[in-house]
N, C-alpha and C positions, 0 to 999 in steps of 0.2 A: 435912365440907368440908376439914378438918385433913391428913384422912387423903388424900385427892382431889391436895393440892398436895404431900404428902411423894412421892407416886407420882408427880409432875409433874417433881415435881425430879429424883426419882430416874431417872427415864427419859432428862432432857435431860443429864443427869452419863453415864449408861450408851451415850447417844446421843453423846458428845462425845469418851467414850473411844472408840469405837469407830471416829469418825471421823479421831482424833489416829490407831490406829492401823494403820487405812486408810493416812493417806496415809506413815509410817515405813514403810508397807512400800513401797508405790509411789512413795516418791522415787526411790531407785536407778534406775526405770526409765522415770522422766518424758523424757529426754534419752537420744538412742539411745546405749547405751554399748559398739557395737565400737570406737569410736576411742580406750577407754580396757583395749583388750586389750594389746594389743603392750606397755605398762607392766605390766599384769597379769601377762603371761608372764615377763618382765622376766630374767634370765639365771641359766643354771642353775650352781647355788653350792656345791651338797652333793647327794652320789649315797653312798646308806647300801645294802648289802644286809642284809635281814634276815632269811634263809632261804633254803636250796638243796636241792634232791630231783633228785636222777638217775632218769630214766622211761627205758623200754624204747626211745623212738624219739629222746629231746630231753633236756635236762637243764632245770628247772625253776625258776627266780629271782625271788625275792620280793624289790623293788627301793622305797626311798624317793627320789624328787627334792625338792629343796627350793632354792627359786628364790629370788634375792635380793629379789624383792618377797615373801616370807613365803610365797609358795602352796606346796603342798606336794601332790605329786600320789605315788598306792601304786602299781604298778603291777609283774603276773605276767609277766615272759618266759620264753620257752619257743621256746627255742635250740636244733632238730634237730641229732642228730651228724651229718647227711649232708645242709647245705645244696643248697641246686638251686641252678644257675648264677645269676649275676643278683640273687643275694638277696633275695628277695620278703621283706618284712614287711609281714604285717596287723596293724593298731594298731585295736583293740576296744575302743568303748566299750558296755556293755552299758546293762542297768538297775539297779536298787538291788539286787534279789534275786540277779543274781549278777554284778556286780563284775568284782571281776581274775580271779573262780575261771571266767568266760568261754574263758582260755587254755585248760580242759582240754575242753571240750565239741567239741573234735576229736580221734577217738579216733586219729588220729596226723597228724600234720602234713606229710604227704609234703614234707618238707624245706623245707617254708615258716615261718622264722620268724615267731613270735606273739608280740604284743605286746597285754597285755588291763588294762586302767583301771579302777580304783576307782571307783566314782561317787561323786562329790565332798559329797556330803548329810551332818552328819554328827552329826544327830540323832538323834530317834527310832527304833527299826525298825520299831516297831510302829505302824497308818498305818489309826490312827483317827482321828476327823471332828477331835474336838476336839487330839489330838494333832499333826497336822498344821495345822490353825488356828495351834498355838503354837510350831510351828517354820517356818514361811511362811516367816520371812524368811531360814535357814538353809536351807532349797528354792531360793528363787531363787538365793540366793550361790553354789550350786552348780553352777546354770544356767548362770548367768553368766560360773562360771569353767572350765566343760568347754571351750569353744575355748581361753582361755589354759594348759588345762593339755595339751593336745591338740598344741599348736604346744611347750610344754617337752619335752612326752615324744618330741617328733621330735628337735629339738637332743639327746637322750640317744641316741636309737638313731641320727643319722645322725654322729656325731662321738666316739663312745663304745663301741661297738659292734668297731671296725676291720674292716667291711663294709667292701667293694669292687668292682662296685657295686651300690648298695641303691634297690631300688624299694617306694615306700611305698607302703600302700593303706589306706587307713580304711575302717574296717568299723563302721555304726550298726547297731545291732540293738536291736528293740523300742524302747523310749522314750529311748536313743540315737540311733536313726534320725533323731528329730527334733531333733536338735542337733548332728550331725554333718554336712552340710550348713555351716555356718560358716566351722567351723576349714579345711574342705575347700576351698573357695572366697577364701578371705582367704591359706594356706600354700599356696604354690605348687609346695612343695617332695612335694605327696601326688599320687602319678601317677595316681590311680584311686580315686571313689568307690564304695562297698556301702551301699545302705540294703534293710537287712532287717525285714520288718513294718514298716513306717512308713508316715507320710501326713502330708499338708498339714492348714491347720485347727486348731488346739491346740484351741482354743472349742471345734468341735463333736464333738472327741475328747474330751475331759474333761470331756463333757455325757453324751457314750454311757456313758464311766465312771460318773456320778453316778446313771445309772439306778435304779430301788428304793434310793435312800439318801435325796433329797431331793424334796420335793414341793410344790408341784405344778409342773409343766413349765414353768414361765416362771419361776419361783424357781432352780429348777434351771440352768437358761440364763442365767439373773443368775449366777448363785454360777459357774459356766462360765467365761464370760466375763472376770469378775473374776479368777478364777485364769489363765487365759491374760495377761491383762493384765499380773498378778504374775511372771511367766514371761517378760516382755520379748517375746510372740509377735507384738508389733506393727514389732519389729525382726529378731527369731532363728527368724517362722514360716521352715519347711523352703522352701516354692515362692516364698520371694521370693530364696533363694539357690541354688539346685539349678543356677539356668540359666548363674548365673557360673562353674561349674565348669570350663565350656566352652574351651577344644576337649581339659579331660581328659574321659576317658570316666566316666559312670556308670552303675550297674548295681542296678537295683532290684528286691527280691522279694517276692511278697505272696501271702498267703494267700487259696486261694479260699474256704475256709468261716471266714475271721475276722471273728467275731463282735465281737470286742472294736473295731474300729476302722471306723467309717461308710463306706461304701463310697463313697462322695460327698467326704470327705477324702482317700482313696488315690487317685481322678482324679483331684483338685486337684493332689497332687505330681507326678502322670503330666503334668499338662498343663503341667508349669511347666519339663520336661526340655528342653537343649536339644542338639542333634547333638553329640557322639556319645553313643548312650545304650540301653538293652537293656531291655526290661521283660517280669520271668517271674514267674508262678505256679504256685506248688504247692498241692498239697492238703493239708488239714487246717487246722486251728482257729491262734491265734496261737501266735508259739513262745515255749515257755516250758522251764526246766529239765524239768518236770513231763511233757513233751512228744519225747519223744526219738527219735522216728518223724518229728515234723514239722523238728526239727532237723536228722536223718540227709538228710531233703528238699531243705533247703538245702544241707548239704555236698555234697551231689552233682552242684549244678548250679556252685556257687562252686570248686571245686577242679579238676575239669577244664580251666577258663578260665584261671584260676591260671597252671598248670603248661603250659596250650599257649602261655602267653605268652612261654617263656622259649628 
């Protein structure tokens, strides 16, 4: 009987922490927090370079901003000797696995400057079940703060740069895609969306992900859901913002054999676009570094449009 009520306790102690830290994580996101961006981005204070490599077609700059509100955003430019008219900049947010190193995955930049983002996460690498449990709330902070660091890195490249003049263009790629849509929509100052691999849905894309990890399918869809929730996707999903972009244009790319992303989330975003807007598919699986055929795929269709823009 002794033993029955240590286990009782113990449960509702294990129960209470869990819900204490339930809701630390899901405070930040009880209350929609884009109206707490523009203080997030807040003005930029300190511009550090921390490295320079000369390449065959661009010169190459490892840059720190650091904003009077503390955020602090890395970020790769990658400055062609032989600018195009018009100054095209693409500003790159990628995924976690590759970052700012995004600027080099074009094997030259036909005179488009690159501008490619750290992802702001800045714990773990390694992105095990319980490892990401205990850095949750360092995941959302990052979330949360890729449109204010997205609207800093523009104040750097459009008043810092002595471009003359400069057309931005934000480029999301993979699990960028879904958060680029925001900054895109809120800075008015970005002429033109890219969302590459991406889709609507967080929920039921972080469900496809969870596949063979947890079980049984409705646990799975909880545990889903929950992290979408932690993700702010009740404010920052992609098709509740894709359509304000309007009347900039966007231009969406999706793979036809990508397995990684429900095919039923990539309609969602389709169906959320509004005029003016371009929707292509390539072939092969999602893109990844690992993937350099289905990347080569994208550059081909993204650089001709580029450069007939100018």
């Amino acid at each position: 009987m002794r033993t029955l009520r240590l286990i009782a306790v113990f449960a509702a102690i294990a129960m209470a922490m869990l819900t204490g830290l339930a809701w630390w994580i899901l405070l930040p996101v009880l209350d929609d927090p884009v109206p707490g961006f523009a203080e997030r981005q807040g003005v930029l204070a300190q511009i550090d370079e921390t490295a320079h490599h000369q390449l065959a077609d661009s010169a190459l700059t490892e840059i720190t901003l650091t904003s009077t509100s503390g955020l602090q955003v890395q970020l790769a430019l990658r400055r062609p000797h032989r600018p195009l008219e018009g100054s095209p900049v693409l500003v790159l947010i990628a995924g976690q696995e590759t970052g700012r190193d995004a600027a080099m995955i074009f094997p030259e930049t036909h005179g488009v400057t690159v501008a490619a983002l750290s992802y702001l996460y800045q714990g773990s690498d390694k992105f095990s079940r319980l490892g990401m449990a205990a850095d949750l709330h360092k995941i959302q902070r990052a979330i949360l703060d890729t449109a204010p660091a997205v609207m800093l890195a523009n104040d750097y490249l459009l008043h810092h740069l002595q471009l003359d003049p400069v057309s931005l263009e934000l480029v999301g790629v993979s699990f960028g895609a879904f958060l680029a849509a925001v900054p895109a929509a809120i800075d008015k100052r970005i002429d033109r969306l890219w969302l590459i691999h991406g889709a609507g849905e967080p929920a039921r894309v972080i469900d496809r992900g969870l596949e063979g990890r947890i079980w049984p399918d409705p646990l799975r869809a909880l545990v889903a859901r929950f992290l979408s929730t932690v993700a702010a996707a009740r404010y920052l999903t992609p098709e509740l913002w894709v359509g304000r972009v309007a009347p900039r244009p966007v231009l969406v790319i999706n793979g036809i054999d990508d397995d990684d992303i429900p095919r039923q989330a990539v309609l969602a975003l389709h169906g959320a676009l509004q005029e003016p807007h371009e929707i292509m598919w390539v072939e092969g699986g999602h893109i990844h570094p690992k993937r350099p055929e289905t990347i080569a795929r994208v550059i081909d269709l993204m650089f001709p449009r580029i450069v007939a823009q100018r």
